[in-house]
VEXDREN-2710 file (C-alpha; in Angstrom, 1 decimal):
% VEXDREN-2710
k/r/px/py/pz
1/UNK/0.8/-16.8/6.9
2/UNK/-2.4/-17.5/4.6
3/UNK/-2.3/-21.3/6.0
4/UNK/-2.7/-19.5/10.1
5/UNK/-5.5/-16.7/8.7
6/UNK/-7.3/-19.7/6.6
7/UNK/-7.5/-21.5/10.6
8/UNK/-8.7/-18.6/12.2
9/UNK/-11.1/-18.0/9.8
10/UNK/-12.4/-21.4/9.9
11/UNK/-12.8/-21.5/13.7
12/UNK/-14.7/-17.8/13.6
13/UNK/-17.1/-19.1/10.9
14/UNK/-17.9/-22.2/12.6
15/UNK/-18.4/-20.7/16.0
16/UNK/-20.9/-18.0/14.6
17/UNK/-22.2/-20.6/11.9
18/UNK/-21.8/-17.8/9.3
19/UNK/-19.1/-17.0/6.5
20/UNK/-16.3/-15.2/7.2
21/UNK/-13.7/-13.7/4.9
22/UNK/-10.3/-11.7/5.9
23/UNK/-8.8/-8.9/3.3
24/UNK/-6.6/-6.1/3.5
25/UNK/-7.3/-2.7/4.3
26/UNK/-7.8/-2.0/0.7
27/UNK/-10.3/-5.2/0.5
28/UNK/-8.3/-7.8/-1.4
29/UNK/-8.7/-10.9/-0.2
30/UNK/-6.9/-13.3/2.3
31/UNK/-9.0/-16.3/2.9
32/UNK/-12.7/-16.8/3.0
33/UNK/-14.9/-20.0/4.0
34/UNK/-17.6/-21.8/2.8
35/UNK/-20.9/-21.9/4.3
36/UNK/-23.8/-23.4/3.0
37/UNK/-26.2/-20.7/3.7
38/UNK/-24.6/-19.5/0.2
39/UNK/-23.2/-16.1/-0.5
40/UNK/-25.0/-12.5/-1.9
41/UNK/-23.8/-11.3/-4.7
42/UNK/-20.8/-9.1/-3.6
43/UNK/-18.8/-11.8/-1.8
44/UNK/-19.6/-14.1/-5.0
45/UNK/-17.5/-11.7/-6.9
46/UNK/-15.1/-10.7/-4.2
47/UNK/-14.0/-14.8/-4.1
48/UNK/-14.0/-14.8/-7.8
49/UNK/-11.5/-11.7/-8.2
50/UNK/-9.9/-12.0/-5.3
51/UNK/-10.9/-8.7/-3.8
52/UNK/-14.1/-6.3/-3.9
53/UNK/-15.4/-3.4/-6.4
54/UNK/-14.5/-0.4/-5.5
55/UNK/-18.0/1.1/-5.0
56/UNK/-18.0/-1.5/-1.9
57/UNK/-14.6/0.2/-0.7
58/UNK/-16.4/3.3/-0.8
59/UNK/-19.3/1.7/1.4
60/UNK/-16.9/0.7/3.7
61/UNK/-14.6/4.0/4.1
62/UNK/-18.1/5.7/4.5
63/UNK/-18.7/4.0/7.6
64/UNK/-15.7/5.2/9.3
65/UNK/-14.5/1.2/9.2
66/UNK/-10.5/2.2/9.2
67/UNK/-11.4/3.9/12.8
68/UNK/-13.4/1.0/14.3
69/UNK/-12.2/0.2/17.5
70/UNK/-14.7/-2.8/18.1
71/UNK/-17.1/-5.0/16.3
72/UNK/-19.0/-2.7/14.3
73/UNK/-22.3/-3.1/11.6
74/UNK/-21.9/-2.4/7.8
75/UNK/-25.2/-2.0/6.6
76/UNK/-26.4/-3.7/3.3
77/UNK/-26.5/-2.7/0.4
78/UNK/-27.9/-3.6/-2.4
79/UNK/-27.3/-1.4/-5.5
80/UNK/-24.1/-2.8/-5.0
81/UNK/-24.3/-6.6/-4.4
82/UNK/-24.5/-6.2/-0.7
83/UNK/-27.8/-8.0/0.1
84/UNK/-26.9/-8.7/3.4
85/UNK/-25.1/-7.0/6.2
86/UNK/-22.0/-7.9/8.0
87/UNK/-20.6/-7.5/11.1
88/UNK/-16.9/-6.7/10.7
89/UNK/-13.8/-6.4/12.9
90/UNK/-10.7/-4.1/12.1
91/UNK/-7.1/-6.0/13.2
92/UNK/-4.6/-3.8/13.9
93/UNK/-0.9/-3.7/14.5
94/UNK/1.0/-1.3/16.4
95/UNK/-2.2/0.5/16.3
96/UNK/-2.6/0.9/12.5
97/UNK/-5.1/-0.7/10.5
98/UNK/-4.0/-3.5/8.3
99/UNK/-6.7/-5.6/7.8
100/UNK/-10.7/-6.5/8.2
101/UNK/-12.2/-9.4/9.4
102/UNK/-15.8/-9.9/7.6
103/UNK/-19.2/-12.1/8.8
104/UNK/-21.8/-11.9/6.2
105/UNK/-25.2/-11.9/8.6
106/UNK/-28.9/-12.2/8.0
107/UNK/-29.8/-10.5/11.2
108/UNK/-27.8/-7.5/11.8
109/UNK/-28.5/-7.9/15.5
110/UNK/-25.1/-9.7/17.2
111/UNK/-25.1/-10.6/20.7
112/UNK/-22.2/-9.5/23.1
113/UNK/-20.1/-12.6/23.2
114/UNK/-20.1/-13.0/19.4
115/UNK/-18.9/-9.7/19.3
116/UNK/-16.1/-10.5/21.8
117/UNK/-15.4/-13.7/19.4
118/UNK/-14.5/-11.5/16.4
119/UNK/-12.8/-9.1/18.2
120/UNK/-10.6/-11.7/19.6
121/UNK/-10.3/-13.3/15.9
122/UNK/-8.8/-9.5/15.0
123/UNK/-6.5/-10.2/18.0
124/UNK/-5.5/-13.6/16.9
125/UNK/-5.0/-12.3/12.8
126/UNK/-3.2/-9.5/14.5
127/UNK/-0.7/-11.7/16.3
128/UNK/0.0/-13.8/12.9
129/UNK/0.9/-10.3/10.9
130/UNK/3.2/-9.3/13.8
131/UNK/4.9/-12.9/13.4
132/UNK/5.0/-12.5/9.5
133/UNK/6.8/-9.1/10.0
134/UNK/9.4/-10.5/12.4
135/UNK/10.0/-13.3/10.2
136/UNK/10.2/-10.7/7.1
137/UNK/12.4/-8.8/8.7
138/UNK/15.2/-11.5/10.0
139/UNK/14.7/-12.4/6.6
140/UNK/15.8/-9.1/4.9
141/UNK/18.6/-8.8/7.5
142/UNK/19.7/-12.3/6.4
143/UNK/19.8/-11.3/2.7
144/UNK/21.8/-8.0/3.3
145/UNK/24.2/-9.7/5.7
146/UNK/24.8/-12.1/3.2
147/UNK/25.0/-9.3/-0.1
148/UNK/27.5/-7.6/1.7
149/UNK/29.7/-10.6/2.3
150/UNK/28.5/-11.5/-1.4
151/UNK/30.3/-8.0/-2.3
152/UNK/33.2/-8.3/0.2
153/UNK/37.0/-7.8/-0.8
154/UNK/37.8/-11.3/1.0
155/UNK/37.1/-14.4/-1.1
156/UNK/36.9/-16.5/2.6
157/UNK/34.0/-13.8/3.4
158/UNK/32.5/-14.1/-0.1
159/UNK/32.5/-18.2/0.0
160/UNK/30.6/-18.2/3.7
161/UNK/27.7/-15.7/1.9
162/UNK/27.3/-18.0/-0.6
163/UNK/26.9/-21.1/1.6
164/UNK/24.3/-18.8/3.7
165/UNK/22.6/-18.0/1.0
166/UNK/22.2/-21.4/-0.5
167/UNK/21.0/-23.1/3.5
168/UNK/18.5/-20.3/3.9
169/UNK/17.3/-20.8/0.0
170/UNK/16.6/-17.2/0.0
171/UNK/18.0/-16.7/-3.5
172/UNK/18.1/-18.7/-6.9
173/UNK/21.5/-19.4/-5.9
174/UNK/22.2/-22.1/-9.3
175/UNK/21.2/-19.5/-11.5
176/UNK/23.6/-16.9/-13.1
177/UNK/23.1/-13.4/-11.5
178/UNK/23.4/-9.3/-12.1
179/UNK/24.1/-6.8/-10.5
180/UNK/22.2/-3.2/-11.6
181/UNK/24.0/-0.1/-9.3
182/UNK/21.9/3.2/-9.0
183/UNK/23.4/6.4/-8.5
184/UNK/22.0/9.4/-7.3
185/UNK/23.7/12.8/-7.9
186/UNK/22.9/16.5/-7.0
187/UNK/23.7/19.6/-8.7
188/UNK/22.9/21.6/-5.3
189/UNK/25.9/19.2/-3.9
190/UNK/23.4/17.4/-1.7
191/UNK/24.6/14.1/-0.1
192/UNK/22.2/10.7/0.8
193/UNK/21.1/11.1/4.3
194/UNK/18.9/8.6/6.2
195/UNK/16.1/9.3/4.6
196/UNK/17.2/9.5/1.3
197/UNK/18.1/6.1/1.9
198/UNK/14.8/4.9/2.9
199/UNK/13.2/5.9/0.3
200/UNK/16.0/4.3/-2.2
201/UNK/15.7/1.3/-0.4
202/UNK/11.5/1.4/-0.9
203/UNK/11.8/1.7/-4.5
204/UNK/14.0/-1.1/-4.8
205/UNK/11.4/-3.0/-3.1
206/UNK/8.7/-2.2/-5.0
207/UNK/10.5/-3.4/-8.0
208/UNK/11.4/-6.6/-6.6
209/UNK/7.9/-6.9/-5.6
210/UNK/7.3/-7.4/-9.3
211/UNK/9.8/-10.5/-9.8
212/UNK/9.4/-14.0/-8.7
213/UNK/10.7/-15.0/-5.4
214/UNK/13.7/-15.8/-4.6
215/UNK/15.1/-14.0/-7.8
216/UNK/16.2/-10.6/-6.6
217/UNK/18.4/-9.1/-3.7
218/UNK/18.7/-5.3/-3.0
219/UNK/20.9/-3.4/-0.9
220/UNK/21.1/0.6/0.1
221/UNK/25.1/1.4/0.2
222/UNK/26.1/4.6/1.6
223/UNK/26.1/7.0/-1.7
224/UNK/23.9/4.1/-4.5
225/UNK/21.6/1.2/-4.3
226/UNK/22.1/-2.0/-6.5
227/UNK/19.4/-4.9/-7.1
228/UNK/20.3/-8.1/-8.2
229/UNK/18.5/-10.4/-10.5
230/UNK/19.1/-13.9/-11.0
231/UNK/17.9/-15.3/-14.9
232/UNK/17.6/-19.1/-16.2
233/UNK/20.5/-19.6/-17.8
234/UNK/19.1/-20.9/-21.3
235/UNK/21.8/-19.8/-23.4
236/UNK/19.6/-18.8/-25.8
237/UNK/20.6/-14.8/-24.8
238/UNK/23.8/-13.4/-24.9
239/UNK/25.4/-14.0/-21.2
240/UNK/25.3/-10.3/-20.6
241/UNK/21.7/-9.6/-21.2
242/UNK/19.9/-8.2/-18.3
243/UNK/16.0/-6.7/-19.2
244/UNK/17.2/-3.6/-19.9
245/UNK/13.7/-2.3/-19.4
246/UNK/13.5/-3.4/-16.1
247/UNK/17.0/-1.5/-14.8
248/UNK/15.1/1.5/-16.5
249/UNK/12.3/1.2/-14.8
250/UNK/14.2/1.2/-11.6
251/UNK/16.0/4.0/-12.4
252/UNK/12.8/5.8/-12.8
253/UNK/11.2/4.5/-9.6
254/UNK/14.7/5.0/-7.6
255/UNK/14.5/9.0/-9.5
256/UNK/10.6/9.5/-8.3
257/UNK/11.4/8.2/-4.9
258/UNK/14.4/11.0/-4.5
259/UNK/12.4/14.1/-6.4
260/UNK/10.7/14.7/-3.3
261/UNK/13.8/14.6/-1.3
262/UNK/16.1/17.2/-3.5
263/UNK/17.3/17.8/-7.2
264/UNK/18.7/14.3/-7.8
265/UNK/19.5/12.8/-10.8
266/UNK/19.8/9.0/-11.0
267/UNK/22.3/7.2/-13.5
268/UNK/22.3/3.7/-13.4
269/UNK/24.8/0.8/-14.3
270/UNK/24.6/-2.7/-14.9
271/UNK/27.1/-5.2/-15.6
272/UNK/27.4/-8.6/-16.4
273/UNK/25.7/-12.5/-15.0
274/UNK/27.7/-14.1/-13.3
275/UNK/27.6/-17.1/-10.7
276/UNK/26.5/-16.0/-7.4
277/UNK/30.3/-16.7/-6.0
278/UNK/31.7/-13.8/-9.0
279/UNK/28.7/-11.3/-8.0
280/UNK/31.5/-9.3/-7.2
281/UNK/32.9/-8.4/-10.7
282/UNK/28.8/-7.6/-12.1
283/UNK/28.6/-5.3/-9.1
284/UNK/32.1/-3.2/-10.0
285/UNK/31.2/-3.3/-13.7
286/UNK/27.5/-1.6/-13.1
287/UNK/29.2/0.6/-10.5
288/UNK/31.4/1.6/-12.7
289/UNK/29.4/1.9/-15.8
290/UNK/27.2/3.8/-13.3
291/UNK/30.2/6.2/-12.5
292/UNK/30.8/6.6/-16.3
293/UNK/27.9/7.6/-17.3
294/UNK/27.4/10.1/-14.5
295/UNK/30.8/11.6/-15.4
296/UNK/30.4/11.7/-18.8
297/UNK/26.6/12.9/-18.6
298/UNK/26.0/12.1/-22.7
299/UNK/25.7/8.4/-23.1
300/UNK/22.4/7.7/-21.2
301/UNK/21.3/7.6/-18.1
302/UNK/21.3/3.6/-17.6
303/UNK/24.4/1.9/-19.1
304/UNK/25.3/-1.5/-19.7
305/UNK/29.2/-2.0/-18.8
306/UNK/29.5/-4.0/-22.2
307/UNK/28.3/-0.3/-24.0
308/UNK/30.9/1.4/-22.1
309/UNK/33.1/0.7/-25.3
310/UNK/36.7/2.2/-24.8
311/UNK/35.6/4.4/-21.6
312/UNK/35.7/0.9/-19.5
313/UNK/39.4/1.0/-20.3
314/UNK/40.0/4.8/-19.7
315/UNK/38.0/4.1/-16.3
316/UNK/39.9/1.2/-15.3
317/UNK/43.2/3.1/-15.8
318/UNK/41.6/6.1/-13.3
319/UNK/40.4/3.4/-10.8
320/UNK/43.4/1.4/-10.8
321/UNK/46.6/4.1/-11.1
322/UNK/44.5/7.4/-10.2
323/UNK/47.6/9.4/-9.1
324/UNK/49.9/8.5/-12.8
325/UNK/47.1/10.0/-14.3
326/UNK/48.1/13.1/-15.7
327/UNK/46.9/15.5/-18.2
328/UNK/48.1/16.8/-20.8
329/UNK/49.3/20.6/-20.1
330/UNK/47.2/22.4/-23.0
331/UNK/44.3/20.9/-21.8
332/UNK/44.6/21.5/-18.3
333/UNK/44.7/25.3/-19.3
334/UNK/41.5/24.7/-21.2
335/UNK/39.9/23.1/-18.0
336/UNK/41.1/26.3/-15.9
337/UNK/39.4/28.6/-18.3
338/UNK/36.0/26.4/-18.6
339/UNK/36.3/27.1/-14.7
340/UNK/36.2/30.5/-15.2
341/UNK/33.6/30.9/-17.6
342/UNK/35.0/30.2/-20.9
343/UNK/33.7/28.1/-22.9
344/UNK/36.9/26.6/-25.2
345/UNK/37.1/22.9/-23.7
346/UNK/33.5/22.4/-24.2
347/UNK/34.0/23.7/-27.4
348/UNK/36.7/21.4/-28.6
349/UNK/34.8/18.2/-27.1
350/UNK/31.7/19.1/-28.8
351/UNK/33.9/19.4/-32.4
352/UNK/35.8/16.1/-31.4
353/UNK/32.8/14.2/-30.3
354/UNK/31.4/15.1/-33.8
355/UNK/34.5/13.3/-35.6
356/UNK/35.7/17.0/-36.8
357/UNK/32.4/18.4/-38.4
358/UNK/32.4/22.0/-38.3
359/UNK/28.4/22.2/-39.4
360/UNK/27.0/20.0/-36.7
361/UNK/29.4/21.0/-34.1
362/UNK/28.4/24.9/-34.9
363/UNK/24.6/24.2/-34.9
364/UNK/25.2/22.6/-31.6
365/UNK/27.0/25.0/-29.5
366/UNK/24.5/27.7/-31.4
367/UNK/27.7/29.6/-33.3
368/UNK/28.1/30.4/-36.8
369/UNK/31.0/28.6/-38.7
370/UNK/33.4/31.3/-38.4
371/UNK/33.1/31.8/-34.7
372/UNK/33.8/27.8/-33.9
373/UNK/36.8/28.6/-36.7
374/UNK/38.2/31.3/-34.3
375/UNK/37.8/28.8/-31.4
376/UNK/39.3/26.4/-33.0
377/UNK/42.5/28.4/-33.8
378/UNK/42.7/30.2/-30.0
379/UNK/42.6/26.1/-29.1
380/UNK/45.7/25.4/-31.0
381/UNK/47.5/28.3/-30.2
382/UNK/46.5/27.7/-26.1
383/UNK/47.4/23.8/-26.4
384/UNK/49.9/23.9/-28.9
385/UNK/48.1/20.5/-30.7
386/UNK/47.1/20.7/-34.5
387/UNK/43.6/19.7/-34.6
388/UNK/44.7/19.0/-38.6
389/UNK/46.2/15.9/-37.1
390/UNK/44.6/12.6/-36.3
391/UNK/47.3/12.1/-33.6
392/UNK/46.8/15.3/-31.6
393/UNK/43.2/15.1/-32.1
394/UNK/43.2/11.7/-30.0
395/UNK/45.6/13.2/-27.4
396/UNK/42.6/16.2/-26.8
397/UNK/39.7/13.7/-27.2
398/UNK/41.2/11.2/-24.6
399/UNK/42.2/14.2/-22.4
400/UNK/39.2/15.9/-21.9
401/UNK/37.3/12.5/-21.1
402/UNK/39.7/11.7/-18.3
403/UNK/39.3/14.9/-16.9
404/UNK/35.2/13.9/-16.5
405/UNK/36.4/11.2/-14.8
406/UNK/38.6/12.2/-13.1
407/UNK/36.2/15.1/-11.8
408/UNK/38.2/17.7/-12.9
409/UNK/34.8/19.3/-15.1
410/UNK/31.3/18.8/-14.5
411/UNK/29.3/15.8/-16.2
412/UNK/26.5/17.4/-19.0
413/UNK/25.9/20.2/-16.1
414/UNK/25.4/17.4/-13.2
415/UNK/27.8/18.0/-10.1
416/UNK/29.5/14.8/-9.3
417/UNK/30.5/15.8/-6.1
418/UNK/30.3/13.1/-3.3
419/UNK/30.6/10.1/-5.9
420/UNK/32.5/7.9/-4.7
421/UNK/35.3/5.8/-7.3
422/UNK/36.7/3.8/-5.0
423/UNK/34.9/0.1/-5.2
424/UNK/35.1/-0.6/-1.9
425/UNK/33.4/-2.9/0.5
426/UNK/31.6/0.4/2.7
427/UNK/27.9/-1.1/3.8
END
């Protein structure tokens, strides 16, 4: 695209024998050309930085430049660099401004037909963003064709993606890659609609507009998002280290981009590098660290599937044989009580997650010692386990973390409904 503005550019400046510069809407710069006449001191810094001072962005919003619908004058100005005028040209695309076309001027006087010449430059700049949007957008419909195969059940569909992907050279397909799932959940219940979606999908762009090229793929699935970043493989890192800072800053970005839209709360997952042809097993492992950490709601809000620990094996076992999972009787009547308001099973997680410490565990759930010692005993006579014994106390512990998975209680007071456990290949 630069190489086609550069070209027009050069034919406007020497038609009108003056410099001519193209930048954004928000006046960073394009191209520009030389012109011998030399330049006053505003475009000197505007080529040097790449784009202009904000006092000259204020010049140009004041004259109205975003509503031009012809050549129009910006005056000088020079208490801020602008010694000499310039005749500019607004380029729009399905009528929305996107960019200015500049002619620095010593006469502010412009005759008809080299006002019909920059107009038509606008035209021509104009044409090459429409191009460059049509070409961006076979090419994101390219990489999400391709991710979805990537993430496909069928190893034939998985193998085609792959070849795709390494013809187009739309992805650093010889480097090891992760997968980082995000996971948006509502306490209200709500579900992703359309534009939910949209706005998930924006912020993943915006953090992959903050990577190299070619090192990142993102994809909106019906009930998450997931990006995926490709790293050198030095071996100089562990093979599962992903920037962890960067998944957390997406998870932020993904949670800003949702506020607007309803009380979500974003947990996000990420799992191993693999080759691009395994991307498969990163993306269950971050969905499912994703899942974990949303059902459990007290191990942190972005999870690495290697810090799952012994929950990646409790999950697995709910994924995989979901129906043989069955709990334990005592704690089922536990889980029927919390439902109804009281607040027992809570009360013997809190104790177990605190390896059996009365003093911490009291201070926590706000009791005094003697009311967690009256829990405790109207626990064991309810369950019929001995919390006395290491045996029992492992039975309760793994109990009551199956039930979060298995969405039988809520997760740190986040509602899980709509999550989805299944890994399948939905788009």
């Amino acid at each position: 695209m630069i190489a086609a503005l550069q070209r027009i550019a050069d034919r406007l400046g020497a038609a009108l024998d003056r410099p001519v510069a193209i930048d954004d809407t928000q006046l960073r710069q394009y191209v520009y050309t030389y012109h011998p006449s030399g330049n006053d001191p505003a475009r000197e810094q505007s080529i040097l930085r790449r784009h202009a001072s904000p006092d000259i962005l204020r010049w140009v919003s004041a004259h109205r430049a975003p509503e031009r619908r012809s050549a129009f004058l910006l005056p000088a100005n020079p208490s801020i660099g602008m010694t000499c005028p310039r005749w500019g040209g607004v380029v729009r695309v399905d009528g929305k401004a996107v960019a200015y076309i500049w002619v620095q001027v010593d006469d502010p006087e412009l005759g008809e037909p080299q006002r019909r010449q920059i107009e038509a430059a606008a035209e021509s700049v104009a044409e090459v963003f429409q191009r460059q949007r049509h070409i961006d957008e076979l090419r994101s419909l390219s990489e999400r064709e391709s991710l979805i195969q990537l993430l496909s059940g069928s190893a034939r569909a998985r193998f085609r993606a792959v070849e795709r992907i390494v013809d187009a050279d739309i992805f650093r397909h010889e480097w090891p890659a992760a997968v980082a799932v995000f996971l948006p959940f509502s306490e209200a219940g709500a579900v992703l609609g359309e534009a939910e979606r949209t706005k998930l999908s924006a912020a993943l762009e915006s953090v992959r507009m903050t990577l190299p090229l070619r090192q990142s793929l993102s994809l909106v699935r019906q009930n998450h998002g997931l990006l995926v970043v490709a790293r050198p493989d030095d071996r100089t890192t562990p093979r599962h280290t992903l920037d962890r800072k960067l998944a957390e800053t997406a998870r932020e970005k993904v949670q800003l981009a949702l506020s607007a839209a309803g009380p979500f709360t974003v947990w996000a997952g990420v799992g191993n590098a693999y080759q691009l042809s395994e991307l498969i097993t990163s993306y269950r492992e971050a969905l499912r660290a994703a899942q974990v950490a949303a059902s459990l709601g007290t191990i942190g809000q972005t999870v690495h599937h290697t810090g799952l620990g012994v929950y990646a094996r409790i999950a697995r076992l709910v994924d995989d044989e979901p129906k043989e999972v069955g709990l334990h009787p005592g704690i089922r009547l536990l889980i029927e009580r919390e439902h109804g308001g009281a607040p027992l099973a809570e009360t013997l997680e809190v104790f177990l997650d605190n390896a059996g410490d009365v003093a911490r565990s009291a201070q926590q759930l706000h009791l005094h010692r003697a009311s967690l010692y009256g829990r405790l005993r109207r626990i064991e006579e309810l369950t019929g386990l001995d919390l006395g014994n290491g045996h029992d106390r492992l039975v309760a512990h793994l109990e009551l973390k199956l039930a979060r998975l298995l969405k039988f209680r809520r997760p740190g007071g986040v509602d899980p409904a709509g999550a989805t456990t299944a890994l399948d290949d939905e788009a």
